[in-house]
N, CA, C and O of each residue as an XYZ file, in Angstrom:
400
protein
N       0.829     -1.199      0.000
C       0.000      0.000      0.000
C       0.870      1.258      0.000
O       0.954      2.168     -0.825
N       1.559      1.025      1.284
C       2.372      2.515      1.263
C       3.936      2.333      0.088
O       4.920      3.052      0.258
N       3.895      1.647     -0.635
C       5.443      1.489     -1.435
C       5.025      2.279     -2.717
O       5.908      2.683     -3.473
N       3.784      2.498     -2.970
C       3.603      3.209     -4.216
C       3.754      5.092     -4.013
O       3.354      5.881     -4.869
N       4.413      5.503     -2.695
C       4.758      6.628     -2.565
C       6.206      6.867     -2.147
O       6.897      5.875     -1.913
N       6.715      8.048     -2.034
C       7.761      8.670     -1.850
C       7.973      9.347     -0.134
O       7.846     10.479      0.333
N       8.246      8.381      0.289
C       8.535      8.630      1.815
C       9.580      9.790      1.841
O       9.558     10.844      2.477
N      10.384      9.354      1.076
C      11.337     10.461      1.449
C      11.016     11.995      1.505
O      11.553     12.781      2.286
N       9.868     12.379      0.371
C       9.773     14.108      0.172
C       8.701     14.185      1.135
O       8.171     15.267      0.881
N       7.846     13.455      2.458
C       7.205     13.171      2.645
C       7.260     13.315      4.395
O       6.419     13.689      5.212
N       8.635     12.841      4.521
C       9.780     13.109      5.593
C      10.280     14.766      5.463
O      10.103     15.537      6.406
N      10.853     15.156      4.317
C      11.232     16.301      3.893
C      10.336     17.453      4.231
O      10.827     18.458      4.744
N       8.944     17.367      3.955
C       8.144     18.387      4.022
C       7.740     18.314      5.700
O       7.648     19.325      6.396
N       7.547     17.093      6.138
C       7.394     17.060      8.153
C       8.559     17.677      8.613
O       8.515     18.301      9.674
N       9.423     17.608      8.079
C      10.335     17.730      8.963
C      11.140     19.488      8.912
O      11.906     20.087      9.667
N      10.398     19.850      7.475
C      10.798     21.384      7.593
C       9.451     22.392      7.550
O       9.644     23.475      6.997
N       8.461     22.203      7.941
C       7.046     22.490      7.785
C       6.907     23.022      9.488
O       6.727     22.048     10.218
N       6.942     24.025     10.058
C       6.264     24.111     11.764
C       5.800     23.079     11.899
O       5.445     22.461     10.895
N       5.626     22.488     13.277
C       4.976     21.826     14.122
C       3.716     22.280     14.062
O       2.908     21.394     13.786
N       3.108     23.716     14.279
C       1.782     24.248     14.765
C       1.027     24.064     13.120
O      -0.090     23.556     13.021
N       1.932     24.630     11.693
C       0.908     24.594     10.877
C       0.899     23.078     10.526
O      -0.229     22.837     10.096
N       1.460     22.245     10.521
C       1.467     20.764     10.397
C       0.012     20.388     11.313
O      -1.086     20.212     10.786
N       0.222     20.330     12.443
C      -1.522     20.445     13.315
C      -2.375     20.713     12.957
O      -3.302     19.905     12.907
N      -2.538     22.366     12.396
C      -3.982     23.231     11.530
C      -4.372     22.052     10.371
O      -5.503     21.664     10.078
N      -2.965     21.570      9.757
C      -3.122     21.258      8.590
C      -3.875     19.615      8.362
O      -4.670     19.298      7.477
N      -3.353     18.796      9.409
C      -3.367     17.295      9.381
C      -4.697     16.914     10.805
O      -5.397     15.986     10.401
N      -5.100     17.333     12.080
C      -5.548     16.774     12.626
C      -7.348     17.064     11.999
O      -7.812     18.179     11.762
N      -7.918     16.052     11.879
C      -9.377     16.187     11.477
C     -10.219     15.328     12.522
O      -9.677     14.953     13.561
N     -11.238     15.091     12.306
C     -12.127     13.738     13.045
C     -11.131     12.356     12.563
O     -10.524     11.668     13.384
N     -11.116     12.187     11.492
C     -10.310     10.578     11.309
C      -8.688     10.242     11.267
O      -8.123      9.161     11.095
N      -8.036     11.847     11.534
C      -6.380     12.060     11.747
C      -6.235     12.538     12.990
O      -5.845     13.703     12.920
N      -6.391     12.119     14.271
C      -6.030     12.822     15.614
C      -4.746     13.213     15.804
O      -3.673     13.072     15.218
N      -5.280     13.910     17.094
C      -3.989     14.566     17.690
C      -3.326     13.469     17.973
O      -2.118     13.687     18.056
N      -3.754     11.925     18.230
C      -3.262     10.769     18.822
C      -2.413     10.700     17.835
O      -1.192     10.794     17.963
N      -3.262     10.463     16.371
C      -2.523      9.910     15.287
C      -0.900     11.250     14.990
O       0.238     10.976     14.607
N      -1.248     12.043     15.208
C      -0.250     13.000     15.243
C       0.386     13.020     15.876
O       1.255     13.683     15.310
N       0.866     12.709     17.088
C       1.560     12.594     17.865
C       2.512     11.490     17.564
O       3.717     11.391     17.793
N       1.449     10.480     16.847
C       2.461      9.331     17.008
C       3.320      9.179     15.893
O       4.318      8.463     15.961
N       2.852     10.103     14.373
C       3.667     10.114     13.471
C       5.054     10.904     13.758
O       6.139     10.500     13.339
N       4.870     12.142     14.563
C       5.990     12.829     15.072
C       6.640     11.602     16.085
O       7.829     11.882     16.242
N       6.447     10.899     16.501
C       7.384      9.739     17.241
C       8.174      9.258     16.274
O       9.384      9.117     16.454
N       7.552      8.947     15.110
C       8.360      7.982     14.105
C       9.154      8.998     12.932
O       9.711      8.573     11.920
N       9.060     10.324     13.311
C       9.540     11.118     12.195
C      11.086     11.824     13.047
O      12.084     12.380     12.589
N      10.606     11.419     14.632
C      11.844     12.047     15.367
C      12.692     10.670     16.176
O      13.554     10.809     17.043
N      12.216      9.432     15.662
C      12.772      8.400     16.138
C      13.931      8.133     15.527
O      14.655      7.416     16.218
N      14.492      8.516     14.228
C      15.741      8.508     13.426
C      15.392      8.846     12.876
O      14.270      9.332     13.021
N      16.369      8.891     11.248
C      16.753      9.995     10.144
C      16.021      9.221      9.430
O      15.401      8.201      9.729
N      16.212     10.149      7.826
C      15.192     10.081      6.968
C      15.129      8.955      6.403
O      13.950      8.728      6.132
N      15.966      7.920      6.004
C      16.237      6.713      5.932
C      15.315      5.836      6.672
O      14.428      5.208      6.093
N      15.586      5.762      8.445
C      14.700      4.931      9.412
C      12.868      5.255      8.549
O      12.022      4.707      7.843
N      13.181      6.557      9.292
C      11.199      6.869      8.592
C      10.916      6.030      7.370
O       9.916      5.339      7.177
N      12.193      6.240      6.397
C      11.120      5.499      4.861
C      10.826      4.247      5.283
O       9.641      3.934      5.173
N      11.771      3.220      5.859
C      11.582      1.944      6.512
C      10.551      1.644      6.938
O       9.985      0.618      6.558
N       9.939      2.617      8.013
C       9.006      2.555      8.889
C       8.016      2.434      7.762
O       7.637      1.337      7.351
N       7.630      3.512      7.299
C       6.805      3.909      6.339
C       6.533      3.047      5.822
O       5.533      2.461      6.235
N       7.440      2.350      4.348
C       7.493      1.565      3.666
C       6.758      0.094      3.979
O       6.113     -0.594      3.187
N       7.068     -0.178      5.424
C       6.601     -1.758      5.916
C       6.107     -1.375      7.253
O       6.240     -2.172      8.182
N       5.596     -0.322      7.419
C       4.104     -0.025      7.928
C       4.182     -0.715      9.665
O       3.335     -1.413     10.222
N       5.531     -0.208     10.214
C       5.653     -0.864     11.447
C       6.085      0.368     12.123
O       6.025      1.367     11.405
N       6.456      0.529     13.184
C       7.398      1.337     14.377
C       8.384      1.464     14.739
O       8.990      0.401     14.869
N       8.999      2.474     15.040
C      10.547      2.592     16.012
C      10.726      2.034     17.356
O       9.668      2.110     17.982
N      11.377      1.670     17.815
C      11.431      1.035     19.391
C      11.394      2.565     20.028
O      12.315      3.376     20.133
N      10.245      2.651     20.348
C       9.520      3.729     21.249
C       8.453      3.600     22.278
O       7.682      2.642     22.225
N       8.361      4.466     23.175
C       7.179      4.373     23.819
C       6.300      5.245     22.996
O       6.376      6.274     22.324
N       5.036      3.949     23.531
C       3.692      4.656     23.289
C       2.755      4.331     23.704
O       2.457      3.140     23.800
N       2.111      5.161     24.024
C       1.098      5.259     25.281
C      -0.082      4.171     25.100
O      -0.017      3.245     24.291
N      -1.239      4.429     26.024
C      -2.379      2.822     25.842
C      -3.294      3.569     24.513
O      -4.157      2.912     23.932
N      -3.004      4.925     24.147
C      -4.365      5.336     23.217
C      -3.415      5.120     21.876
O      -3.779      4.506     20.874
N      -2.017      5.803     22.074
C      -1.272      5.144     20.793
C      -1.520      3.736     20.323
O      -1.992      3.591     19.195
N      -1.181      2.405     21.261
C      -0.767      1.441     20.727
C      -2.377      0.893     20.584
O      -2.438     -0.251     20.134
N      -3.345      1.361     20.813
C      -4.645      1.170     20.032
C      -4.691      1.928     18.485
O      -5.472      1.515     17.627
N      -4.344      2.360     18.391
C      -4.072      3.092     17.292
C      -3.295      2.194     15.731
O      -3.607      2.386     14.556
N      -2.303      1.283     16.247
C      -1.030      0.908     15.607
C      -1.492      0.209     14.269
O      -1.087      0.448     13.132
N      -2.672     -0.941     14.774
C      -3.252     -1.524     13.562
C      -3.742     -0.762     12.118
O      -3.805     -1.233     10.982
N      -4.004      0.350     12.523
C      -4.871      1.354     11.848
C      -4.315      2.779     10.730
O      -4.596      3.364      9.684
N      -3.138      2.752     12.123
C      -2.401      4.249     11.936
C      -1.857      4.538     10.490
O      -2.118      5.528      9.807
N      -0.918      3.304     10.107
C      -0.389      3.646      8.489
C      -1.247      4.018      7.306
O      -0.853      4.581      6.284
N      -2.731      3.544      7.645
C      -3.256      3.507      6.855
C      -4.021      4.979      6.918
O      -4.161      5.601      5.864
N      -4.359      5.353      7.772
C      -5.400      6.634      8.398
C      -4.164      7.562      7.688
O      -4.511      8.307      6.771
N      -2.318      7.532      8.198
C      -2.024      8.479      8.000
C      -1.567      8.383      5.989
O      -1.205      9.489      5.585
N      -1.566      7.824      5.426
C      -1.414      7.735      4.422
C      -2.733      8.379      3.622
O      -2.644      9.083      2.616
N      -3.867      8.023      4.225
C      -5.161      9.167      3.739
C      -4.849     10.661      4.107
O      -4.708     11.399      3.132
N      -4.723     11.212      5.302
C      -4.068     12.407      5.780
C      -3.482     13.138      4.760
O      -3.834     14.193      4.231
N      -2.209     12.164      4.501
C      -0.468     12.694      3.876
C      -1.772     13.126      2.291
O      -1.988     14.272      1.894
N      -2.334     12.000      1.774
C      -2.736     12.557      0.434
C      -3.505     13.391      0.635
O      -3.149     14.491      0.212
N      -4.757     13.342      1.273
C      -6.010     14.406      1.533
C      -5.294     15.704      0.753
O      -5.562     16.220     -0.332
N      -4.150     16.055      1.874
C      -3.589     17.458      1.940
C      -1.826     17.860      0.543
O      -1.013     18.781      0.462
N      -2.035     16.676     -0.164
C      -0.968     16.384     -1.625
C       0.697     16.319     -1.339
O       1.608     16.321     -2.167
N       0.770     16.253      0.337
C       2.204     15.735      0.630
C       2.842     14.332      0.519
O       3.999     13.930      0.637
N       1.709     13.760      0.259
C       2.415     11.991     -0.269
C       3.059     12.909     -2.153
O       2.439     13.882     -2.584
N       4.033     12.443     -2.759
C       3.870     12.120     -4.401
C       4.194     11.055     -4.476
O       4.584     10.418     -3.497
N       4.120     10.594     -5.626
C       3.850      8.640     -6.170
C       5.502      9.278     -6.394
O       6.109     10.309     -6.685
N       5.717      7.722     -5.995
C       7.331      6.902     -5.831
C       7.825      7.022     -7.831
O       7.174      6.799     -8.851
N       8.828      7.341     -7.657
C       9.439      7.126     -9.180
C       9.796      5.988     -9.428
O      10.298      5.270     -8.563
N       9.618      5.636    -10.570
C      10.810      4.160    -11.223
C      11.960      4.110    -10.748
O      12.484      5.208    -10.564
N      12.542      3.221    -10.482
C      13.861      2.844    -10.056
C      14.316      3.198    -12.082
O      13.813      2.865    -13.155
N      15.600      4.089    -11.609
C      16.355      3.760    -13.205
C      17.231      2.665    -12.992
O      17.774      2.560    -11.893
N      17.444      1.847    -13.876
C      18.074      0.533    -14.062
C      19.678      1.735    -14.489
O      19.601      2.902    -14.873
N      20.786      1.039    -14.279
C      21.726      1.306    -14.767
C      21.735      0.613    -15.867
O      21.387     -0.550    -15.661
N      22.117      0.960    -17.498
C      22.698      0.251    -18.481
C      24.277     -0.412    -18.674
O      24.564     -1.036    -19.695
């Protein structure tokens, strides 16, 4: 699901975007502050590399997280991957160029 996007510019824009307009921008009824919170866990758990990982295979950083987070976990990649597009910060992943 999530491999058909570009984690990396995705990471890029969280990570140089305010904190406060990132909030205005992402929390709705079906993106919480929960769910927000917990993507900033995984966006400040390592570098941009770790995140695509995460991203990519839709798992976690060895972090704490709280009892409303880890209700959340089954759900979260998917909720925030609606979010990231809703608002056009996902873009679709490029072709790998083959070397000739």
């Amino acid at each position: 699901m999530t491999s058909q996007y570009d984690a990396s510019s995705a990471y890029q824009f969280l990570t140089h975007t305010p904190e406060s307009a990132l909030r205005k921008m992402l929390i709705s009824p079906q993106f919480t502050p929960v769910h927000f919170n917990m993507l900033f866990k995984v966006v400040r758990a390592g570098s941009e590399s770790d995140f695509c990982e995460h991203f990519y295979k839709c798992d976690f950083p060895k972090t704490k997280f709280n009892a409303q987070e880890i209700g959340l976990k089954e759900t979260f990649w998917e909720k925030c991957v609606a979010a990231l597009n809703q608002h056009g910060i996902l873009q679709p992943a490029q072709p790998q160029k083959i070397a000739a």
